[in-house]
BASE-875577 format. One record per residue (C-alpha): residue in three letters; x, y, z. Coordinates in steps of 0.25 Angstrom, whole numbers, plus 5000, padded with zeros to 4 digits. Each point is the difference from the previous one (the first is absolute). Layout:
! residues N
  residu    c1    c2    c3
     ALA     X     Y     Z
...
***
This chain:
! residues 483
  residu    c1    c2    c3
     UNK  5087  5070  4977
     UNK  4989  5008  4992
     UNK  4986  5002  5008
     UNK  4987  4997  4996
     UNK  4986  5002  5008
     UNK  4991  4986  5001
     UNK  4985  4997  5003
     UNK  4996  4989  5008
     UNK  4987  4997  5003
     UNK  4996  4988  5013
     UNK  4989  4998  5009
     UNK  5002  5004  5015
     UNK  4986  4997  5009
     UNK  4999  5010  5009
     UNK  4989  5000  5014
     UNK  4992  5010  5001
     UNK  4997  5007  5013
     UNK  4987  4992  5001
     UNK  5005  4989  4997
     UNK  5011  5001  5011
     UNK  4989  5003  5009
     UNK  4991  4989  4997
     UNK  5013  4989  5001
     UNK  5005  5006  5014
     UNK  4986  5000  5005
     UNK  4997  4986  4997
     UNK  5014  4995  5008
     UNK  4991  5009  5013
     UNK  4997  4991  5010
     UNK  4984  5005  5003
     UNK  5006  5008  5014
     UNK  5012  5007  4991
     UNK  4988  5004  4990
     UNK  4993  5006  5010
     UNK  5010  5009  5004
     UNK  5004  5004  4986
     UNK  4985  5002  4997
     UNK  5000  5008  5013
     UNK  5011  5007  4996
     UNK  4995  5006  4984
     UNK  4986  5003  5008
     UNK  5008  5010  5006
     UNK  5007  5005  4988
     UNK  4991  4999  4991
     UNK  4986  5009  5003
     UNK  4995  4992  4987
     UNK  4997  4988  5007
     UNK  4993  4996  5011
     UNK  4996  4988  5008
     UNK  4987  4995  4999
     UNK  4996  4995  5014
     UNK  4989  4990  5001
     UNK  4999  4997  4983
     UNK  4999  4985  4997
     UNK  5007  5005  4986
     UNK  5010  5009  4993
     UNK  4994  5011  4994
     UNK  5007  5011  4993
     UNK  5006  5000  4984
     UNK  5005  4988  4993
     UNK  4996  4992  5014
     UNK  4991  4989  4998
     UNK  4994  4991  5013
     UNK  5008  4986  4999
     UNK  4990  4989  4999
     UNK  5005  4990  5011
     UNK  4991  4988  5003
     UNK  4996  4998  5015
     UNK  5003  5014  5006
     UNK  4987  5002  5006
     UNK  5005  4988  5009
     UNK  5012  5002  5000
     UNK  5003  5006  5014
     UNK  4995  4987  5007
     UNK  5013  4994  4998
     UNK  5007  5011  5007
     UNK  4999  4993  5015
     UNK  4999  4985  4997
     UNK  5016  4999  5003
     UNK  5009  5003  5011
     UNK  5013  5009  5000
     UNK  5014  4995  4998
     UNK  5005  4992  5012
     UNK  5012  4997  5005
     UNK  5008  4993  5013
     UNK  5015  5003  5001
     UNK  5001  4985  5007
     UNK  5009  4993  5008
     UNK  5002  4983  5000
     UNK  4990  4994  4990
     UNK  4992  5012  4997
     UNK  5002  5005  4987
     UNK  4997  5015  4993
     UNK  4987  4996  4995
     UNK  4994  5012  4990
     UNK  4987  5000  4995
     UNK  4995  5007  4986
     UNK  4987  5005  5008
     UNK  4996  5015  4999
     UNK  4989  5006  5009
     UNK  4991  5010  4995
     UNK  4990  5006  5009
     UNK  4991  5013  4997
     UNK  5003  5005  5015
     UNK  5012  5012  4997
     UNK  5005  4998  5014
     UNK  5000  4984  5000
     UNK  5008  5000  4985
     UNK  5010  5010  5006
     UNK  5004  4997  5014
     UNK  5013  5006  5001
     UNK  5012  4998  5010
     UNK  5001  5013  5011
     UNK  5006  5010  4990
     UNK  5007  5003  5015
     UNK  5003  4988  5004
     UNK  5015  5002  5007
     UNK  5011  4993  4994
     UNK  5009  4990  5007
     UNK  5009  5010  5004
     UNK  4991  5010  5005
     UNK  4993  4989  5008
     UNK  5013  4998  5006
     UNK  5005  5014  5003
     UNK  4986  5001  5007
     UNK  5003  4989  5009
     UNK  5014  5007  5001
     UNK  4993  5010  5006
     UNK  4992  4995  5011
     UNK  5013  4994  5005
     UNK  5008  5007  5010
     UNK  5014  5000  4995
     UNK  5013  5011  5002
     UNK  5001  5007  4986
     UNK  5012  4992  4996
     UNK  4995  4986  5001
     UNK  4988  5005  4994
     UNK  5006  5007  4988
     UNK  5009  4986  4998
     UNK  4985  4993  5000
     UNK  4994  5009  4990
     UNK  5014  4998  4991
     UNK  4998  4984  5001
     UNK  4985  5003  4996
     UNK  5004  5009  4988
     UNK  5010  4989  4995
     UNK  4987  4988  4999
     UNK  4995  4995  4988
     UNK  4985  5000  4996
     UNK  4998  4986  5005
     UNK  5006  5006  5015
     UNK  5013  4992  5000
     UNK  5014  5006  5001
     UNK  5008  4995  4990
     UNK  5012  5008  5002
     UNK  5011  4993  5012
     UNK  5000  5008  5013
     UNK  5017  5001  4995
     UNK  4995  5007  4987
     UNK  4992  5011  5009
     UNK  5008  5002  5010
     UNK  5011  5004  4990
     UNK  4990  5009  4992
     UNK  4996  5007  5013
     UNK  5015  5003  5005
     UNK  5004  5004  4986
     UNK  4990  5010  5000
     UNK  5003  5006  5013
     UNK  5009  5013  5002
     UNK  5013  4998  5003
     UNK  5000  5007  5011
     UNK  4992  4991  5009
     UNK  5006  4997  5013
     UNK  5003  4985  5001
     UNK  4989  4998  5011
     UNK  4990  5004  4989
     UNK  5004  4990  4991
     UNK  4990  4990  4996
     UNK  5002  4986  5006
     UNK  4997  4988  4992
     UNK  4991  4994  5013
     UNK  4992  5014  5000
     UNK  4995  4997  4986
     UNK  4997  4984  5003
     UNK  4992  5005  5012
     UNK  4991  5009  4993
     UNK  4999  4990  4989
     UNK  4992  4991  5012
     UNK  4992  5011  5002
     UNK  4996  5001  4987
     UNK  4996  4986  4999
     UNK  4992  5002  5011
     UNK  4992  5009  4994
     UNK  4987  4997  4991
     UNK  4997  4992  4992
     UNK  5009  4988  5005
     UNK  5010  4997  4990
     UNK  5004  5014  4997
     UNK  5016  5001  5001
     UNK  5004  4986  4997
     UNK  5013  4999  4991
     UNK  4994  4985  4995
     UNK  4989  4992  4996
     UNK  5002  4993  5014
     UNK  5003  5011  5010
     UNK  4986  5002  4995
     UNK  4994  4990  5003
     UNK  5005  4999  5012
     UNK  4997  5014  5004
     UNK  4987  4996  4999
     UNK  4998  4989  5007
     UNK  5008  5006  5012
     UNK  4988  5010  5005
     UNK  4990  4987  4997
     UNK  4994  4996  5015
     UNK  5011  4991  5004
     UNK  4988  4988  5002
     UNK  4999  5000  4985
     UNK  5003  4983  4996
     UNK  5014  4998  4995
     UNK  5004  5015  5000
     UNK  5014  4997  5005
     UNK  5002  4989  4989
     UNK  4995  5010  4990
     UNK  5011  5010  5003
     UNK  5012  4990  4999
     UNK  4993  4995  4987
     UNK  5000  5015  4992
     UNK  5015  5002  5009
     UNK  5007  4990  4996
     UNK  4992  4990  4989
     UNK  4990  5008  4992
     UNK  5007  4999  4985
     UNK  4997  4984  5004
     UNK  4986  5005  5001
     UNK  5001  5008  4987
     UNK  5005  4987  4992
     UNK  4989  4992  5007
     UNK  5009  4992  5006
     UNK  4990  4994  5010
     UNK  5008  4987  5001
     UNK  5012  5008  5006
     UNK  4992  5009  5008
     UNK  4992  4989  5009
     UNK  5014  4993  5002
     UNK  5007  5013  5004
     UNK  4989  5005  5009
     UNK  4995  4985  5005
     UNK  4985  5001  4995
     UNK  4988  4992  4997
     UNK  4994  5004  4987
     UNK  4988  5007  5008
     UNK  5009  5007  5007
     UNK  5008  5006  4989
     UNK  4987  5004  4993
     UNK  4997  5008  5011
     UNK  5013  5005  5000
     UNK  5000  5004  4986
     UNK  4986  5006  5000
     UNK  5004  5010  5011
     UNK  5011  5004  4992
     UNK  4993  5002  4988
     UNK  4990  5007  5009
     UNK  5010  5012  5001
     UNK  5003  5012  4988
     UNK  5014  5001  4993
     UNK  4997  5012  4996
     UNK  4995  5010  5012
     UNK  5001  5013  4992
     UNK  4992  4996  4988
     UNK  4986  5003  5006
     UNK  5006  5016  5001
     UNK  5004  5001  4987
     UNK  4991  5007  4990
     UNK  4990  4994  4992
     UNK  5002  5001  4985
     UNK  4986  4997  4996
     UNK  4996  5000  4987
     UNK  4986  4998  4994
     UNK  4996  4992  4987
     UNK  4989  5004  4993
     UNK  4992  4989  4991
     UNK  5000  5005  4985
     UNK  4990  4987  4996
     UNK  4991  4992  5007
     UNK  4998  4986  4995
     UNK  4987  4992  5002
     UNK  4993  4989  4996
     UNK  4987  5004  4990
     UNK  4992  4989  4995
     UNK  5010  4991  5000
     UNK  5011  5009  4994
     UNK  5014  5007  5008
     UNK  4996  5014  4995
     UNK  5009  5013  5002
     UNK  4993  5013  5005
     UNK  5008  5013  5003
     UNK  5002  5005  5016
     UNK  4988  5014  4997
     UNK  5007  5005  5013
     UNK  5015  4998  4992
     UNK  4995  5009  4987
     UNK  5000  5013  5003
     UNK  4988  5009  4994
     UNK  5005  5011  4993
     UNK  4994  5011  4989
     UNK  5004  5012  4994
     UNK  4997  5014  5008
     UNK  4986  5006  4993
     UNK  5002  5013  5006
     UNK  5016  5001  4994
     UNK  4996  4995  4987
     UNK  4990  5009  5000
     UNK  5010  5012  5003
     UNK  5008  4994  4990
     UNK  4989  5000  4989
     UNK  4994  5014  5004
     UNK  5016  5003  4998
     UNK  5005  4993  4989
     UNK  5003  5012  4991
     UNK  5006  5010  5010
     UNK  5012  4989  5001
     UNK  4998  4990  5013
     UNK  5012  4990  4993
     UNK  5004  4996  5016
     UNK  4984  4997  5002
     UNK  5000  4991  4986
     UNK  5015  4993  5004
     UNK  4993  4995  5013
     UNK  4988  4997  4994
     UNK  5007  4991  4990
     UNK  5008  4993  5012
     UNK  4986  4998  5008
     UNK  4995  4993  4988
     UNK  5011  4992  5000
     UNK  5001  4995  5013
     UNK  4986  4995  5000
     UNK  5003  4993  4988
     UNK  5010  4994  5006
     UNK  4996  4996  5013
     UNK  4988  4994  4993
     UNK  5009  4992  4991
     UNK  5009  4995  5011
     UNK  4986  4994  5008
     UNK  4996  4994  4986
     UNK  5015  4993  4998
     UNK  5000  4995  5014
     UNK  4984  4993  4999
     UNK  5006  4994  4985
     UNK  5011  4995  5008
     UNK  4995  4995  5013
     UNK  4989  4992  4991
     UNK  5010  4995  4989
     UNK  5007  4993  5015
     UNK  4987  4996  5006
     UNK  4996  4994  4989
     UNK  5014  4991  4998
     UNK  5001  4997  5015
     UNK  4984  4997  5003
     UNK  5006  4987  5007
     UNK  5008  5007  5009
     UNK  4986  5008  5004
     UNK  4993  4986  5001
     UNK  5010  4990  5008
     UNK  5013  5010  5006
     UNK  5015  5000  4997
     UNK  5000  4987  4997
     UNK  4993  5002  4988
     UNK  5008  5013  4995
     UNK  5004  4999  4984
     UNK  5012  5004  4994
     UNK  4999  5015  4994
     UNK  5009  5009  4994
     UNK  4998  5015  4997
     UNK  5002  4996  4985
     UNK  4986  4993  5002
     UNK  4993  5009  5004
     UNK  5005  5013  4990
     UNK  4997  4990  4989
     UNK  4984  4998  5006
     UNK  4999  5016  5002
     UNK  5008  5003  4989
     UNK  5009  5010  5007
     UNK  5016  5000  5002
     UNK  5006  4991  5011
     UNK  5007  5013  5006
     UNK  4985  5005  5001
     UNK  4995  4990  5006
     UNK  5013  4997  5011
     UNK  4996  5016  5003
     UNK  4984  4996  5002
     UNK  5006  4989  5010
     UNK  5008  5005  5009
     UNK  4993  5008  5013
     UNK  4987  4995  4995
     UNK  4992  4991  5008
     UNK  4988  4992  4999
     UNK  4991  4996  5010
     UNK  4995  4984  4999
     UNK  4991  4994  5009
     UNK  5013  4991  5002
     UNK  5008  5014  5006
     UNK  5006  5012  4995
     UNK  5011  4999  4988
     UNK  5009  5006  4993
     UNK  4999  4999  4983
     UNK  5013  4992  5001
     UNK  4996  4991  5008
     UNK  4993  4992  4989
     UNK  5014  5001  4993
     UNK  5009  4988  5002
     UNK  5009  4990  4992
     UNK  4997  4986  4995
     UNK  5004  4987  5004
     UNK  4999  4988  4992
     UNK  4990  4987  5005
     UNK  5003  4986  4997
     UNK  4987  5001  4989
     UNK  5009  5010  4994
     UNK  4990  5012  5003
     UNK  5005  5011  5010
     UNK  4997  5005  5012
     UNK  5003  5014  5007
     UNK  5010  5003  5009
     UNK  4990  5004  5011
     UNK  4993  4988  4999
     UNK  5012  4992  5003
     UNK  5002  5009  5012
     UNK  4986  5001  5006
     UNK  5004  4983  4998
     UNK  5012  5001  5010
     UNK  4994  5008  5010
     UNK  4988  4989  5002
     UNK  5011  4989  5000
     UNK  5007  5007  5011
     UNK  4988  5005  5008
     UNK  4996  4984  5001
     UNK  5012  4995  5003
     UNK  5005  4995  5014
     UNK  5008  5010  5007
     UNK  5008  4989  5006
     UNK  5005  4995  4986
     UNK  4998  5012  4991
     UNK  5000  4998  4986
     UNK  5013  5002  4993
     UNK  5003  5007  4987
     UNK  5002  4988  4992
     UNK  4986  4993  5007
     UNK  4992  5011  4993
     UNK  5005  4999  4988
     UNK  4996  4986  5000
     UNK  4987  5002  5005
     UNK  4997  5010  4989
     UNK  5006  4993  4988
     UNK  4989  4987  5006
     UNK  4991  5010  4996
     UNK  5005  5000  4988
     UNK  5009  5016  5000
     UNK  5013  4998  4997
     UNK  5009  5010  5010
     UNK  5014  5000  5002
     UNK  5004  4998  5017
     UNK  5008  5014  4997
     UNK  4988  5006  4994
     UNK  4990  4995  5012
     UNK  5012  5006  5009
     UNK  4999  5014  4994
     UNK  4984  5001  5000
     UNK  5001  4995  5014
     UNK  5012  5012  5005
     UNK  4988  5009  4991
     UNK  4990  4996  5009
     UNK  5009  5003  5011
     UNK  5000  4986  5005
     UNK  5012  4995  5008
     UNK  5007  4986  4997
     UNK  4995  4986  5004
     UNK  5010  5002  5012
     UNK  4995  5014  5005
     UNK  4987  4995  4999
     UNK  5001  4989  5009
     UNK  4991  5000  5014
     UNK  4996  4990  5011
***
């Protein structure tokens, strides 16, 4: 095969270090910006902070014009924080888009105990105080090492006892070995301890740890404890029918039973586990103004940076004696100002190209949420739909309706029987005001929803109305169900 040497000449687009930083700092949520901010004031001596500017200053940094700043921070306490209640019976999960905002530091940021002890050291503590001989005590700690975080033991008694006589020498005399009844003793002291609950190897044993140190006056406690022995997955399915019968109650009776049961906590250990709090940060505030939804940036969310005077001015003084590290880190001072100002400047456009397209939402609620896809809006701010799904993710907005996330406005369309469309969230917001009005002794069904929405003119599939509803984290008709 004779050889031969070809040119070949093709495009290749290549991102440039600015660039690259410009795109990962506009996928930053505001508290991951802050840290990388943080973190190039630190190795960079060409850039500095600017505490207490209403503006960027500094080379190729110009101050972004934002209608309604000056007012702006008015918003920040008109809504409350998320709230949620893990729920027994008919009580639901019930979060709300609210975010509070308060100038005081110490009310924004109340904080769990750093040192607040965990379940098992609330537990060894007790251990403790109580008088025991080494060994019982030992076999105590070893059944407190084996809960889980919500304080039950979910390994069998068998399990451990075989763990704990495979791990001990061989050479332990027989009267040292463990017996099975030694462990199952210590397991009831464990239960005794706090909180009541602790040690149960079920959902009932639970319950009905705790309901044995309630004062033995309590009304119905002794029908209370054969109900979580010996029928509580009836009371799970809402099988109230079987209940009564079973137990021989009256309807008043057996909602009084019920509401001392669901009076009690499943999960005892949960209020010792640590706290994952996380704080969200408003990018945007959105108001009203003379009759217009208008987008202003979060001033306490832009950070104010400029370039170092008294380094430039090293560097110029310099310049011909070689100070090429000096002019490197000028250069990238430059450009991070640039770019945090262009990321505020995307996120404005954005916010106001969605404000604009769901004013109605602003004006009547979910109910009057529109259809909107990313394409929609790239077209309006004439940018990449991968821009702008980066410009949407961990940015939020705060409304005088709560606090949300970009993608919330984001949903999918649903046909109408005018042939217009409606969004997704709409139909949702839809079934959670059927279901909030509907009587609790006949819930409405699947099927019953989809009906009432298409009399309103939405046409919605059962299985669809089925799968917003499971999104919603609503139970079935039949789990529904109370007296």
């Amino acid at each position: 095969m004779k050889q031969s040497l070809q040119l070949k000449l093709h495009q290749q687009l290549t991102l440039t270090p600015q660039l690259q930083q410009s795109i990962r700092l506009l996928q930053l949520s505001t508290l991951e910006l802050s840290q990388e901010i943080s973190q190039m004031l630190q190795e960079n001596p060409m850039l500095e902070r600017l505490d207490g500017a209403d503006r960027f200053e500094g080379p190729q940094a110009e101050t972004p014009t934002t209608p309604g700043d000056e007012s702006a921070r008015t918003e920040r306490d008109e809504h409350d924080a998320v709230y949620d209640e893990i729920a027994w019976g008919d009580r639901s999960v019930a979060p709300s888009h609210g975010g509070g905002h308060d100038d005081d530091d110490e009310h924004d940021f109340q904080q769990a105990d750093a040192h607040q002890d965990s379940l098992h050291q609330h537990l060894v503590n007790q251990l403790s105080l109580t008088p025991l001989v080494e060994r019982d005590r030992q076999l105590v700690a070893f059944l407190i090492e084996a809960l889980d975080d919500d304080g039950y033991l979910t390994s069998s008694l068998e399990e451990l006892a075989a763990l704990l006589t495979d791990s001990m020498p061989e050479d332990v005399d027989e009267d040292q070995a463990l017996d099975p009844l030694e462990l199952a003793t210590a397991l009831k002291l464990l239960q005794s301890f706090e909180p009541a609950g602790v040690g149960a190897r079920d959902l009932g044993e639970c319950l009905w740890l705790q309901l044995n140190v309630l004062p033995p006056n309590t009304p119905d406690l002794e029908l209370a404890k054969t109900l979580v022995k010996e029928h509580l997955p009836l009371l799970a399915e809402r099988e109230y029918g079987k209940l009564k019968k079973l137990l021989g109650l009256t309807d008043p009776q057996f909602i009084r039973l019920r509401q001392l049961i669901t009076s009690l906590n499943p999960r005892p250990g949960a209020a010792f586990a640590p706290l994952d709090t996380r704080y969200v940060v408003p990018d945007v505030f959105i108001k009203k103004v003379k009759g217009l939804w208008v987008a202003s940036l979060n001033p306490d969310a832009v950070p104010k940076l400029r370039i170092n005077e008294m380094y430039a001015g090293i560097l110029r003084a310099n310049r011909d004696n070689g100070a090429g590290g000096l002019s490197a880190q000028l250069q990238e001072a430059r450009w991070l100002i640039k770019n945090v100002q262009q990321r505020f400047e995307t996120i404005l456009r954005v916010s106001q190209a969605i404000v604009d397209r769901q004013r109605m939402f602003f004006e009547h609620g979910e109910v009057a949420m529109r259809p909107l896809t990313l394409k929609e809006i790239a077209e309006t701010v004439e940018l990449h739909e991968s821009t702008i799904s980066r410009v949407t993710t961990q940015k939020y907005m705060m409304t005088p309706r709560g606090l949300f996330e970009f993608k919330y406005f984001f949903g999918s369309s649903l046909a109408t029987e005018e042939g217009g469309a409606t969004s997704s969230t709409a139909i949702k917001a839809l079934i959670k005001q059927f279901i909030d009005a509907e009587n609790h002794a006949k819930p409405l069904s699947d099927n019953t929803i989809a009906d009432l929405l298409g009399k309103q003119g939405f046409v919605v599939a059962r299985r669809t109305v089925a799968k917003y509803r499971e999104l919603m984290n609503i139970p079935p008709a039949n789990q529904r169900k109370t007296l």
